[in-house]
N, C-alpha and C positions, 0 to 999 in steps of 0.2 A: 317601560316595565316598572310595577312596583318593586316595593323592598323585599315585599313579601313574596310577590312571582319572584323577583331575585333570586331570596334565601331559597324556595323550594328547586328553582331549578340548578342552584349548585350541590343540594345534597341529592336530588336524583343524578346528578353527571356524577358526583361522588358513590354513588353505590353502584352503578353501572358501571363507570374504572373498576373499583372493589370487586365486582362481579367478574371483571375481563381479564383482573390480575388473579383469582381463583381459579380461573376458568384455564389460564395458562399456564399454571401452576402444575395444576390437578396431573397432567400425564409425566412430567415425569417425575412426581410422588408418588404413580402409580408403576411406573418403570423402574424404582430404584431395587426394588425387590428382583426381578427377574435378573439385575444385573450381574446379580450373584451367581446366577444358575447357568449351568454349558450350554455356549449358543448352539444351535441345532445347526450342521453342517448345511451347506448353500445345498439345491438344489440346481446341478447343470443339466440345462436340453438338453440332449446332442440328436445334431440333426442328422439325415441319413443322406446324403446326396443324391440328385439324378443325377447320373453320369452318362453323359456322349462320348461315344468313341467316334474319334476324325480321323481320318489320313491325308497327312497334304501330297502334292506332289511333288515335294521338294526335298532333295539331300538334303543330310542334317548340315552338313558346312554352309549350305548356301543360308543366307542374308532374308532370302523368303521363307525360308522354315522357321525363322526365328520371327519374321511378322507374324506367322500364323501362331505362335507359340505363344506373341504380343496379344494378339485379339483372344485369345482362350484365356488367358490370366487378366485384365479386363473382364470377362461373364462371370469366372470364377471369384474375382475379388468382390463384384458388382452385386451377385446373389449373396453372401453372406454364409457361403457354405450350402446352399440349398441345391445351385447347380456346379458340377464340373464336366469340361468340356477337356479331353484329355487327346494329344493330338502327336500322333506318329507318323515318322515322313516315309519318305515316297518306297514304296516295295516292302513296308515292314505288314499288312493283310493282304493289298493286293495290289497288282501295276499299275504305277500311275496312269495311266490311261485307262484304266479299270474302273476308277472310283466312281464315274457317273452313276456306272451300272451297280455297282455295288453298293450306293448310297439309295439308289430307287428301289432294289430287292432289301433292305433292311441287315444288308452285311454290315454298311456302316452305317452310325447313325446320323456322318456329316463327313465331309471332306474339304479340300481348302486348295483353288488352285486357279486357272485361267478360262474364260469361256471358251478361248479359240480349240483348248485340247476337246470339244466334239464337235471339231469343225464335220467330220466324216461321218459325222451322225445327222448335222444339219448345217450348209455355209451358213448360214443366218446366226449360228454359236459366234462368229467370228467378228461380228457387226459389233461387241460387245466389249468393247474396248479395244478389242485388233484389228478393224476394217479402216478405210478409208478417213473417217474423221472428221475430214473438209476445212482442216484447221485447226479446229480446236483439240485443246489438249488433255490432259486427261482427270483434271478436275472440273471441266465443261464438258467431259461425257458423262463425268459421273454427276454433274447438274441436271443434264440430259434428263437420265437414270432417274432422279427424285423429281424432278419440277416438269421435263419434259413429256412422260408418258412412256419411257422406256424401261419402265419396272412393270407396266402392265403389259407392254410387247412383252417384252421378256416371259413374264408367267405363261401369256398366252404362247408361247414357244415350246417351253419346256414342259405345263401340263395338258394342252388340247392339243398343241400339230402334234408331241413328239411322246402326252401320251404318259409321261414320267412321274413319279407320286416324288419329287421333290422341290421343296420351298429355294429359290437359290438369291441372293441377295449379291451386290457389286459394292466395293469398296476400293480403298488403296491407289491414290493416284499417280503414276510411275510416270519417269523421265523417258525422253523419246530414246529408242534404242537403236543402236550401232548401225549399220548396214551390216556388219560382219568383220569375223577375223582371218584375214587372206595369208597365203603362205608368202603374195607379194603384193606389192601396193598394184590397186586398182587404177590407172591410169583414164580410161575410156570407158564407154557402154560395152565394148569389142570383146573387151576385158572379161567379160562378167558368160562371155557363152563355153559352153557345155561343160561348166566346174559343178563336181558333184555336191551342192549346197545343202548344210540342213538349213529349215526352214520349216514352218507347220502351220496350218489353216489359211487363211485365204492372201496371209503372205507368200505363203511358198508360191502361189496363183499368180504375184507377181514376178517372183525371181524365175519360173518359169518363163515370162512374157520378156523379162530380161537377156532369156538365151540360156539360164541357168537351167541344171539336173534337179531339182530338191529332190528332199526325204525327210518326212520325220522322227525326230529322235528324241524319246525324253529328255532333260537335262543332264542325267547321271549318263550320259552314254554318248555325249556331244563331243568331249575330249578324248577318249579312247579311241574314236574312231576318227578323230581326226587327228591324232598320231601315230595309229597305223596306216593311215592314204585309204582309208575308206571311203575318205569324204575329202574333198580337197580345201573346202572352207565352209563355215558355219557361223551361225550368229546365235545369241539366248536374251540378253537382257540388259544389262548395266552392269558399270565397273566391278560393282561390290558381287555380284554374281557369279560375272567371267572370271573375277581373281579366284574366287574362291574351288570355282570348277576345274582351276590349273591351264586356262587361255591361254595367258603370257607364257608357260613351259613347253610348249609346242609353236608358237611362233609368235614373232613378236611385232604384228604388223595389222593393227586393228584402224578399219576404216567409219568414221562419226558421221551424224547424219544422215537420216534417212527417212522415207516415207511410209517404208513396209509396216512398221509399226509406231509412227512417229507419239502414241498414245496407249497406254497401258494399263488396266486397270485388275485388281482379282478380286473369285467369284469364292461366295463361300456358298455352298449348298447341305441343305437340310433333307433327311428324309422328310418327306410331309405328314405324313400320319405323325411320326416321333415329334416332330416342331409344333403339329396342332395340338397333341397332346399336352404341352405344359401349360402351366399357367400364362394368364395373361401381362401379371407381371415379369416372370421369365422370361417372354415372349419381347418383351419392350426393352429388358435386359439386356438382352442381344442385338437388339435393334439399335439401341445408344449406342454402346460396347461398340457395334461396327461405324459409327459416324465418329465416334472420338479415336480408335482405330484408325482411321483414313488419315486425322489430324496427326497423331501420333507418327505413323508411318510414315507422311509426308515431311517432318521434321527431321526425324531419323536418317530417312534418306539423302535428303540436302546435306546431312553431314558424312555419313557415311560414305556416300560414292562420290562426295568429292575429293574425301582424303583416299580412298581408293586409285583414283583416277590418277592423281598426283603421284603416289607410292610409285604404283604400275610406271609412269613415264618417268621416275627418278631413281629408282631402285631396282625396277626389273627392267628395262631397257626397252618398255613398249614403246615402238613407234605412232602415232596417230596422224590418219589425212585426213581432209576432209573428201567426201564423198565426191565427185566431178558433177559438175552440173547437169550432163547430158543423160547421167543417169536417176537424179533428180527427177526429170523430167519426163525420162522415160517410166518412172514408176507411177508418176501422174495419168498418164497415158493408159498404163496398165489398171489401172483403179479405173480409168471410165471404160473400158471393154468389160471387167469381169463383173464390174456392178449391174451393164445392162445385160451380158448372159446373164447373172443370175436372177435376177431382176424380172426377166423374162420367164424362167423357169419356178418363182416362189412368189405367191403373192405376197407371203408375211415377209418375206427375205426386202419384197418392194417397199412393203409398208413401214418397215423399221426404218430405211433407206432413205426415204420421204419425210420420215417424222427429223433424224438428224440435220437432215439439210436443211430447214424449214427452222429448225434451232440453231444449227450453228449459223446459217445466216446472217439470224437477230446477232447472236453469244459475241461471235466471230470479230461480227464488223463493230458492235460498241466496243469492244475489249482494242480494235485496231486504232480507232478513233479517239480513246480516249490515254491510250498505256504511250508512256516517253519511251525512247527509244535505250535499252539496258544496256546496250553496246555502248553508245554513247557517253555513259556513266563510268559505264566500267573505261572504256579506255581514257576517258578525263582522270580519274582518281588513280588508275593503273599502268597506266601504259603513253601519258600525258610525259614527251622530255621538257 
């Protein structure tokens, strides 16, 4: 470069700075004026919310109320104010056993509870976390549910066989539950005939096949009637549940392990017109909201109903046994007689039946193949003299 390109190309960069430092200058030369002048008060949206009304099925003491209460503050937090999902428990619009119906006539605009409560509307509601299983537990049904094809079983259940305008979705994956809380330890299968049992959907189907009386009985009405001798033992869920429902104050003699519901899952349903009505990002809203729900709940509950469990056998004098083998065994039993009646009697009832086994087979056998043995751990680090 000459001298002279040189000089010319450093007073064009010099008048271009010049220009860029005017240029940034310029606004707030032009801003110092207004500064003087009353800012104009902010401008707030405010937004109007779509509000859903839900009813769970659950007391408000119980530990499930306050999951549903977890997954409603989640959608509400998630939307920004745009949706609220407001959620009252069980009997406050209509009986828990009610809200299916109530959620498909547009009484409610959602509810929050178990598939097996319309067992008696379809056994195949039962298939849906409370059936049989085949092993897996209850974050491999709810794998099922997303990856295996059982969210389209499912829809095709609740809006072609059975006919229902609502959207219903599975979450929350729950610890295997009790056999029940006996007035005395269960010793034998002998044990288990003609006790008036609660029990509900295609569990009861087994405690029947047991020798047992069932009935069902929402949650709020399990302890009152099992101490006035209405019912001579009863089961509902986990530690954090049964304490809360007043178990241990009517006896103190709770039998672990069992097959009736070794896997647990809940159902949140939607009216469907009301759920296809919102937006598509609402819609997803709620859809994350219940995957990080499941996470959420299944944490929760690790801590919760283990420090339950503990309190109960240290504070209130619950006793715990383990269930006897032979009735193990006999509920194994009982799950291959009512799978082929029913099985016989529902094609979809088959098909869902078909599609689990066919999954948990795969789920089942890697997960046995590859998982060390936790007992083994646990009694090294715990119970190791």
């Amino acid at each position: 470069m000459s001298n002279r390109s040189r000089r010319e190309f450093v007073q064009n960069s010099l008048g271009l700075g010049a220009g860029l430092l005017v240029g940034a200058q310029a606004p707030a030369q032009a801003q110092a004026p207004a500064q003087a002048e009353t800012a104009a008060p902010a401008v707030v949206k405010t937004i109007k919310p779509t509000v859903l009304k839900f009813q769970s099925t659950w007391p408000t003491r119980d530990i499930f109320n306050e999951f549903a209460q977890d997954f409603a503050k989640k959608v509400n937090d998630m939307s920004g104010g745009e949706l609220r999902i407001d959620v009252y428990p069980t009997n406050s619009i209509v009986k828990a056993f009610g809200i299916q119906n109530a959620v498909h006539k547009g009484q409610l605009d959602g509810g929050h509870g178990v598939p097996t409560y319309w067992h008696d509307r379809h056994p195949a509601f039962s298939l849906f976390g409370s059936g049989p299983s085949f092993g897996m537990d209850s974050n491999q049904v709810l794998a099922w549910f997303q990856y295996g094809g059982g969210q389209q079983l499912y829809d095709e259940l609740v809006q072609k066989e059975m006919n229902l305008n609502i959207q219903g979705f599975l979450y929350g994956p729950l610890t295997a539950q009790p056999l029940g809380w006996f007035k005395k330890r269960i010793d034998a299968l002998k044990d288990m005939e003609h006790l008036r049992f609660r029990a509900v959907g295609l569990a009861a189907d087994v405690y029947r096949e047991l020798g047992a009386n069932p009935t069902a009985l929402q949650p709020a009405d399990i302890v009152p009637w099992l101490d006035k001798g209405l019912i001579d033992a009863g089961e509902f869920n986990n530690p954090s549940s049964d304490r809360a429902l007043g178990f241990p104050n009517v006896t103190p003699v709770c039998m672990i392990r069992s097959f009736h519901q070794s896997c647990e899952v809940f159902e949140v349903i939607f009216n469907k017109s009301r759920f296809d009505s919102l937006s598509f990002p609402l819609r997803s809203i709620i859809r994350y909201a219940l995957q990080a729900s499941s996470s959420d709940l299944s944490w929760k509950a690790a801590d919760r109903f283990s420090n339950d469990y503990e309190d109960m056998r240290r504070k209130q004098g619950v006793r715990y046994y383990y269930t006897p083998e032979d009735i193990l065994k006999a509920q194994l039993n009982a799950w291959r007689k009512i799978i082929a009646k029913e099985s016989a009697a529902s094609p979809i009832f088959k098909r869902i039946i078909d599609s689990q086994m066919r999954f948990a087979k795969r789920v089942v056998g890697f997960e046995n193949d590859v998982t060390p043995s936790s007992k083994m751990a646990y009694d090294f680090w715990f119970r190791a003299t």
